[in-house]
N, C-alpha and C positions, 0 to 999 in steps of 0.2 A: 504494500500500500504506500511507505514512505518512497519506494521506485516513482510509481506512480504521478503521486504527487510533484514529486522533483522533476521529472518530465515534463508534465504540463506544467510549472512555475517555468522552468525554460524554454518553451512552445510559447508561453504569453508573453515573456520579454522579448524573447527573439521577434516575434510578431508585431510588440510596440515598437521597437527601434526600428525596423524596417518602413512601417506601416507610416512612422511619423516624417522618417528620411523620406518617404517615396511621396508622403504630403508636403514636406516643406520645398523638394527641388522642382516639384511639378507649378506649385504657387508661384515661385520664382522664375521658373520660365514662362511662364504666364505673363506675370508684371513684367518682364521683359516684352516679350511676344506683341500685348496686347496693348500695357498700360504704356508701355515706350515705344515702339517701334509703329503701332498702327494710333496711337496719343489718344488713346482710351484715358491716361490720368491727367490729358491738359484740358479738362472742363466737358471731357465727355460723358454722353450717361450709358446707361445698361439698355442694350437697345430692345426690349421690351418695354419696361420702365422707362424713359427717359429724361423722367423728371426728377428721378436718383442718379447722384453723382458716382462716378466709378472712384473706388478707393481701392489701397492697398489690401483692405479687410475686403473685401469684395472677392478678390482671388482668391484670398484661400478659403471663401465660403464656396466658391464655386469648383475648386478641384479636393473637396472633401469627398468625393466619389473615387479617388484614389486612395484615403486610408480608410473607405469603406469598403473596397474589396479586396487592398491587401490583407488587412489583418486578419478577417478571418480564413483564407485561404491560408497564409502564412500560420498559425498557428493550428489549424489544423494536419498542413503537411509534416507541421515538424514535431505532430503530438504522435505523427503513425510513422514517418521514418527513422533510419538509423542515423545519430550523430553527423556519419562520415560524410550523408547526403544532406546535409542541412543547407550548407553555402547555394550547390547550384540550385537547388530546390528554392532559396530566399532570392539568387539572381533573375532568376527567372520570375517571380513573384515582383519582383521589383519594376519587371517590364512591365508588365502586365499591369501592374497597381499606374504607372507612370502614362502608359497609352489612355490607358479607360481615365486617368483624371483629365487628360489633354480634351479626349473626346467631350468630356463635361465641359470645359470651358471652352473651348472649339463653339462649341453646340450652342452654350451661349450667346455668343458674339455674331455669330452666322446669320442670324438675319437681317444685320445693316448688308451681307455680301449678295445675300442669295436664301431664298429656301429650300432649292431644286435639290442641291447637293447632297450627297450622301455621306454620312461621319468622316469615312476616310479621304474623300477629297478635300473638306471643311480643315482636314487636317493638315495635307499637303499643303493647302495653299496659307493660310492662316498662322497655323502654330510652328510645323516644320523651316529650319533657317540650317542650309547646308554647314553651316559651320558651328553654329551654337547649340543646335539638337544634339549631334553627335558627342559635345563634349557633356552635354546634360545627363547621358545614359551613362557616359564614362564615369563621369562624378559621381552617376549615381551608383554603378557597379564597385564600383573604389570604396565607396563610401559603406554601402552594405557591408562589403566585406570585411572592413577596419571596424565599424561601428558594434560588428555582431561577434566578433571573434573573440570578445570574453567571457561571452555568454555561450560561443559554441563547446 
């Protein structure tokens, strides 16, 4: 039983530190993406609402869809696998948690573009930056790893 238990206590931490990395780098590509590069925070509003001002606190209300499906996927894989598989297991989770928060703020924004479009174009054209994505997954891969490796 104290097995057990010890297990899931480290399935829930591993879960929060990934879950909260995979929400705070998604938020901040976001505020890049959104609130700098397309000037969503120079007096823009939320293009449903647009008589609320976009804020910093706005993005990470809106990519909280990313530490809503990491965490419990991550603490459930890592309450059934072995130790050894926990890193790629959390790597992978970490994509995952990072795409679907993109798509939620994508999603949002997308109707100043267009409604036609389907998540993943919304995505391309909007959130994806050939040089600043790729180092966001890297950050965010590095970062999993360094962040969880006390708890693995």
């Amino acid at each position: 039983m104290a097995d057990l238990v010890a297990r899931l206590r480290t399935a829930a931490g591993l879960a929060l530190v990934v879950s909260l990395w995979c929400w705070l780098l998604t938020a901040l590509h976001g505020i890049w993406s959104f609130g700098i590069v397309l000037g969503y925070l120079d007096g823009g509003g939320i293009p449903l609402y647009p008589y609320l001002p976009v804020t910093y606190a706005s993005f990470f209300m809106y990519t909280l869809g990313a530490f809503a499906i990491t965490f419990p996927l991550a603490f459930a894989v890592c309450s059934v696998l072995v130790a050894r598989f926990h890193l790629a297991a959390l790597m992978l989770i970490w994509v995952v948690g990072a795409y679907w928060g993109a798509l939620d703020i994508t999603f949002t924004y997308q109707i100043d573009f267009g409604t036609t479009w389907r998540p993943h174009e919304a995505f391309l054209a909007l959130f994806f930056h050939p040089i600043v994505t790729p180092f966001w997954i890297a950050l965010g891969l590095a970062g999993t790893s360094s962040l969880t490796r006390p708890l693995r």
